[in-house]
C-alpha positions in Angstrom: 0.0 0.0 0.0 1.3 3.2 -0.2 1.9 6.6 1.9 2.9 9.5 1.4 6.0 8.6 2.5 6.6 6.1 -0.2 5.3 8.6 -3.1 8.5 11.1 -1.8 11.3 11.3 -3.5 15.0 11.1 -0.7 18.4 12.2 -2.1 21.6 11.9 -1.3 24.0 14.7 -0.8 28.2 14.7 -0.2 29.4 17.7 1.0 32.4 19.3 2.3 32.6 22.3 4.4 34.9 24.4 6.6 33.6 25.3 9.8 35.6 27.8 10.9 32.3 30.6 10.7 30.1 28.1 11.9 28.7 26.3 14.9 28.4 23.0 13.6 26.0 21.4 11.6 22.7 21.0 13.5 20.5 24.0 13.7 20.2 26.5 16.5 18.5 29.3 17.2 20.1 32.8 16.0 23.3 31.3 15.4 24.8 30.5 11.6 25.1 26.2 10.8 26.0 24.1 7.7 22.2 22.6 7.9 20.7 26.2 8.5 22.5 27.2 5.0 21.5 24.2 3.1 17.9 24.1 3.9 17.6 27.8 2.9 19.5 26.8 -0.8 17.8 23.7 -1.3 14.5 24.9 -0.4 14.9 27.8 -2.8 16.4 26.0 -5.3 13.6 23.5 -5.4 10.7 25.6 -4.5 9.6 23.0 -1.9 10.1 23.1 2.0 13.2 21.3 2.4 15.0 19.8 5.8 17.8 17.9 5.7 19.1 15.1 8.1 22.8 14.6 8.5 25.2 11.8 9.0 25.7 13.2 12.4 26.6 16.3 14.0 30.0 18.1 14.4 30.7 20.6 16.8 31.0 24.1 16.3 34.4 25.1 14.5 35.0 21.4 13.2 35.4 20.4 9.5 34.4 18.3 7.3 35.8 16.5 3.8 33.3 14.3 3.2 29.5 15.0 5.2 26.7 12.7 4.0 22.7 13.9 4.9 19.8 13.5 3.0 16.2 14.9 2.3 12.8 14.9 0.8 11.1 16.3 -2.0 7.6 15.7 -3.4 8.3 16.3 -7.4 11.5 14.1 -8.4 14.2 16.6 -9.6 14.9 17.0 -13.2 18.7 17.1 -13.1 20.5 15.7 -9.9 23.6 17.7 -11.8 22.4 20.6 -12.4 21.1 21.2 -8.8 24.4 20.6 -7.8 26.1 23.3 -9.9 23.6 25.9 -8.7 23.7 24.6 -5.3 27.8 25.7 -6.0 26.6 29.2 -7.0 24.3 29.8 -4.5 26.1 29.0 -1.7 29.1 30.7 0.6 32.7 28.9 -0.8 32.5 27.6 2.7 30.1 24.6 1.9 31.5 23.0 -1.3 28.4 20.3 -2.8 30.0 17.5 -4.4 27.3 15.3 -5.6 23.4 14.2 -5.3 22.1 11.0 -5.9 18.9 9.2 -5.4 18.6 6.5 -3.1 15.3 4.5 -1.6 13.0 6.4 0.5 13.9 3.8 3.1 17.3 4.7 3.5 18.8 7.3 5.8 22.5 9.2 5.9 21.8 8.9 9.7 21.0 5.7 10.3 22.5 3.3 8.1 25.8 4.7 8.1 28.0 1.6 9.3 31.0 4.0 10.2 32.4 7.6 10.5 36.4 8.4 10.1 37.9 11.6 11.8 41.4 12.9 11.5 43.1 15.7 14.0 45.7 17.4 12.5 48.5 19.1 14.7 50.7 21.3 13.2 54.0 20.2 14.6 56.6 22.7 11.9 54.3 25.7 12.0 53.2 26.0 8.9 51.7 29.3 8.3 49.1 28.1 5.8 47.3 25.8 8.0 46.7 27.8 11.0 42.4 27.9 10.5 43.2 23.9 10.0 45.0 22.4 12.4 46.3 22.8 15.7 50.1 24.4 16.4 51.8 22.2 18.9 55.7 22.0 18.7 56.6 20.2 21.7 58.1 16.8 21.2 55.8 13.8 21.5 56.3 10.7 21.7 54.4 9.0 19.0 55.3 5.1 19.7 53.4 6.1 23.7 50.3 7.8 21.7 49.8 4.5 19.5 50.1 2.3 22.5 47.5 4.7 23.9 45.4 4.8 20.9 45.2 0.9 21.0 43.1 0.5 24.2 40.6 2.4 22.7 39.5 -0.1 19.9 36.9 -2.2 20.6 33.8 -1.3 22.4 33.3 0.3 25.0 31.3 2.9 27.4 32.7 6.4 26.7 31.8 8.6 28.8 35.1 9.5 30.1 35.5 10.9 26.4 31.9 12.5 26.1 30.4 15.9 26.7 28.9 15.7 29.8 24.7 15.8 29.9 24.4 14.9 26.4 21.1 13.7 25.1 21.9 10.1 24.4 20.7 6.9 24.7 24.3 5.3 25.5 27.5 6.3 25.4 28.6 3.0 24.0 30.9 2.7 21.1 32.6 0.6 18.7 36.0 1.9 17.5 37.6 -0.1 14.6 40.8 1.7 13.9 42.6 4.3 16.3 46.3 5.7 15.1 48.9 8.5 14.7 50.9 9.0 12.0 53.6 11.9 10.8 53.8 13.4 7.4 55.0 16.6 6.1 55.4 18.4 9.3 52.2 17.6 10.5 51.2 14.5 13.7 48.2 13.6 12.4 45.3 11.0 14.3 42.8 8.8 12.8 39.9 7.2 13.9 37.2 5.4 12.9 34.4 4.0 14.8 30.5 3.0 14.2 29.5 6.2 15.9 30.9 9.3 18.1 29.8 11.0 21.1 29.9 15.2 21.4 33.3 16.4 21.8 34.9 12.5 22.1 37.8 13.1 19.2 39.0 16.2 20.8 38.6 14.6 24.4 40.9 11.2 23.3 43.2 13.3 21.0 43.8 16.1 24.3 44.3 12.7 26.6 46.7 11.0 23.9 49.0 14.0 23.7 49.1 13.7 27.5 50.8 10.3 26.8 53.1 11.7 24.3 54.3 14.4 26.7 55.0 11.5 29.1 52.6 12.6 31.6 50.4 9.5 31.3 51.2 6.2 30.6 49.8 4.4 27.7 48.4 1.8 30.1 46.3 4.7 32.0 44.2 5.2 28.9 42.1 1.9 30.1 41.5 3.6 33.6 40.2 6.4 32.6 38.0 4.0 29.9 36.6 2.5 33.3 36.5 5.4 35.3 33.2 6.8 33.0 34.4 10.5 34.6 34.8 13.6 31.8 37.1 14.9 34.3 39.9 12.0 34.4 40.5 12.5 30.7 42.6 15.1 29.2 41.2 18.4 28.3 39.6 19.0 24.7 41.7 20.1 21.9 40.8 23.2 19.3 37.8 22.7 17.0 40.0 23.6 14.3 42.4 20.9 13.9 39.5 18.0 13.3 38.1 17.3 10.2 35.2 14.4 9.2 36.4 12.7 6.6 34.7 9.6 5.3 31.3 8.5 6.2 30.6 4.7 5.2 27.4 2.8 4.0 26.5 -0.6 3.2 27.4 -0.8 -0.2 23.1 -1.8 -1.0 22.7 1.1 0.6 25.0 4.2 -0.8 28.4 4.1 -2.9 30.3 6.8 -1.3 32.7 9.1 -3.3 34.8 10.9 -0.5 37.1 13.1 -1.2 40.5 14.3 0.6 41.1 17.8 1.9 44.9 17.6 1.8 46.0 14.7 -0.3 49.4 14.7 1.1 48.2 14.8 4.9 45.1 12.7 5.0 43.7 9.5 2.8 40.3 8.9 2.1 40.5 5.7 2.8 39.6 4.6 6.5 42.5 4.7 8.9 
């Protein structure tokens, strides 16, 4: 039988942003986000109330390379294509739209994404062309401590030590598949990729792992403060502006991504 639901029409869209001017992707009252900006374009574009629902959220300051959401409309659109190039036109050069494709009216960015892959990029040489991008930290670290660090943190497990407190969850429970720190160019950069992420929980592990590096935790007190499900024995939160999104995974019946990388020398788009 069908519903309105079923006569809809739900799209795909890949995005990249830099959110250095705004705070985050969910909508707020009186303040400037990514989802804000695109339900205004879409909606104009299409001349149909349009709202979009997101892969996730990021917080305020954070990038992203490769953002997946989708949303409705009740006429099909004539040219997935062309809506993109005038989506390009219409919109600040902060929000880049990379492609829009139609998928089942079953199928959501939110939901049936399978994974989500962050990378924090410190800038350990100073570069003065990545200063809105990463964050400048020229102490030594030692990056052998930071991976045995990193390593506790795979599997799954409660997170709350890691979380903004008095978020509106149902658990704090995680699954992380990959966790690691690399160096190229200059840069220390981490990756991570995990089935979900809590608020703030990249910036929380990456501000606790470069306590490792500096040598004042030990690798093996990552655990502890796993167990301890207390914000406050974790290190404190890195800058915004230093973590990017950078792949967002589906089922392959579901979506074929196309990510694409911010910095090809610093970051893959493969997962980590």
């Amino acid at each position: 039988m069908l519903t309105p639901q079923n006569l809809r029409h739900r799209y795909f869209i890949e995005l990249a942003f830099n959110g250095t001017g705004y705070r985050g992707w969910q909508i707020q009252p009186g303040v400037r986000t990514v989802q804000s900006c695109l339900n205004e374009a879409i909606t104009t574009l299409v001349s149909e109330p349009v709202n979009l629902t997101g892969c996730g959220r990021t917080d305020s300051g954070v990038h992203a390379s490769h953002f997946v959401a989708h949303f409705d409309t009740e006429k099909p659109l004539k040219s997935t294509e062309m809506l993109v190039r005038r989506l390009r036109r219409f919109l600040d050069v902060s929000i880049r739209v990379d492609r829009i494709t139609e998928v089942s009216p079953d199928v959501s960015a939110r939901f049936q994404a399978i994974a989500r892959t962050y990378h924090y990029l410190i800038n350990c040489g100073r570069s003065p062309w990545m200063q809105a991008f990463s964050w400048n930290l020229t102490l030594s670290l030692d990056r052998d401590s930071m991976n045995r660090g990193a390593g506790f943190l795979c599997g799954t497990h409660d997170f709350t030590s890691f979380s903004k407190l008095h978020s509106e969850v149902k658990t704090n429970t995680c699954t992380v598949y990959q966790a690691e720190w690399y160096a190229r160019e200059g840069f220390l950069v981490f990756g991570i990729k995990a089935d979900r992420f809590l608020r703030n929980m990249v910036r929380a592990i990456v501000g606790t792992l470069v306590e490792v590096g500096k040598g004042h935790l030990a690798p093996e007190e990552v655990p502890v403060i796993l167990d301890a499900l207390d914000r406050s024995k974790a290190g404190t939160s890195v800058p915004a502006q230093g973590l990017f999104l950078t792949r967002v995974d589906y089922q392959p019946g579901d979506f074929s991504i196309q990510p694409v990388s911010p910095f090809p020398s610093l970051f893959s788009v493969d997962p980590v």
